[in-house]
C-alpha positions as CSV (number, residue, x, y, z in Angstrom):
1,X,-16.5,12.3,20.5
2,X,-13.9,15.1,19.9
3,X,-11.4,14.8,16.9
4,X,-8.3,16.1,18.1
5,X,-6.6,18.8,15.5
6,X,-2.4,18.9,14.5
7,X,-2.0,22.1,16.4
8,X,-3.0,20.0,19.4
9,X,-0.4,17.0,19.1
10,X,2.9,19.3,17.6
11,X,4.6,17.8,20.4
12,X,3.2,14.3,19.4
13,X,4.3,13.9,16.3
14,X,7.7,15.7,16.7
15,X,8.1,12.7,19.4
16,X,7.3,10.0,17.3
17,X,9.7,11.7,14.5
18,X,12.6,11.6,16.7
19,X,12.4,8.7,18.2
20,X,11.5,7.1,14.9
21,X,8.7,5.1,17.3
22,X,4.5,5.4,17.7
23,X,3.3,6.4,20.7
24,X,3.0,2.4,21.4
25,X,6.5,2.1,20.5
26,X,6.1,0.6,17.4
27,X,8.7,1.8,14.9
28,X,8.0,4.2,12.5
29,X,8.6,3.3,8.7
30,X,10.6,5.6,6.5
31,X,7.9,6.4,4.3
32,X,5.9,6.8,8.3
33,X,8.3,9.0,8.6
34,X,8.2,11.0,5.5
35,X,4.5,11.4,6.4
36,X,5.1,12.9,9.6
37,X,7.4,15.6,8.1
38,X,4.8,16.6,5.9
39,X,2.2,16.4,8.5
40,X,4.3,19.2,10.3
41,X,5.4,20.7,7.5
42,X,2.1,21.8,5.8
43,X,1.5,24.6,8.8
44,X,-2.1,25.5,6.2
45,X,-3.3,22.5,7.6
46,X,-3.0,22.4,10.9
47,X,-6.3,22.9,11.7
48,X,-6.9,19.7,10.2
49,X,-8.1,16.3,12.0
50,X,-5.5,13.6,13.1
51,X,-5.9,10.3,12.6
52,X,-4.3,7.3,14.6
53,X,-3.9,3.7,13.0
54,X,-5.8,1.0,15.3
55,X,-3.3,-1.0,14.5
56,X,0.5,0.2,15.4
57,X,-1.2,3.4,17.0
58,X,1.0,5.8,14.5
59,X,-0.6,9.7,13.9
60,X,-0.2,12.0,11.1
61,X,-3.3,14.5,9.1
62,X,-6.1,12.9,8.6
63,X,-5.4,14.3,5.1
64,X,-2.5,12.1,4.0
65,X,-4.4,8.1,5.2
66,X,-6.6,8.1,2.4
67,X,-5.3,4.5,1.4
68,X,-5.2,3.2,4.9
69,X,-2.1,3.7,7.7
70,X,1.4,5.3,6.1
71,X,3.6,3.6,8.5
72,X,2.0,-0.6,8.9
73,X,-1.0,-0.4,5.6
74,X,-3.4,-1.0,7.9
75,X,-6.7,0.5,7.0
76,X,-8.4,0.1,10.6
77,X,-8.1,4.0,11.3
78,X,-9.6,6.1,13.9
79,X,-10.0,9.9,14.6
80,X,-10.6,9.5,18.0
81,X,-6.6,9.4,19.2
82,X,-6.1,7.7,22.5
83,X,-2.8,8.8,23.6
């Protein structure tokens, strides 16, 4: 199992950000959306894993779903992204 990294899904998560939708097409909270920007935002941690909810299928840094998913609450999460 490979854990993919931000640097590797930039393209990703400015997607979801614009079209305010997860890769299922899902919408994307506000506070999902906050998340997002600071995924991007913290360039540091870009190196960092991604994590994808199994729920509404939304991805930010593995570093910001400590209480479970940002943009549904789910806390079925996964570091193996299936885009």
């Amino acid at each position: 199992m490979y854990n993919m990294k931000i640097r590797e899904l930039i393209d990703v998560l400015n997607t979801q950000l614009l079209l305010a939708r997860t890769i299922s097409g899902r919408p994307i909270s506000e506070y999902g959306l906050n998340t997002i920007n600071s995924t991007l935002g913290d360039v540091k941690n870009h190196d960092a894993e991604i994590t994808q909810c199994e729920n509404c299928k939304f991805i930010a840094s593995s570093l910001l779903f400590e209480e479970g998913c940002k943009n549904c609450g789910c806390k079925d999460l996964n570091q193996d992204v299936k885009l």
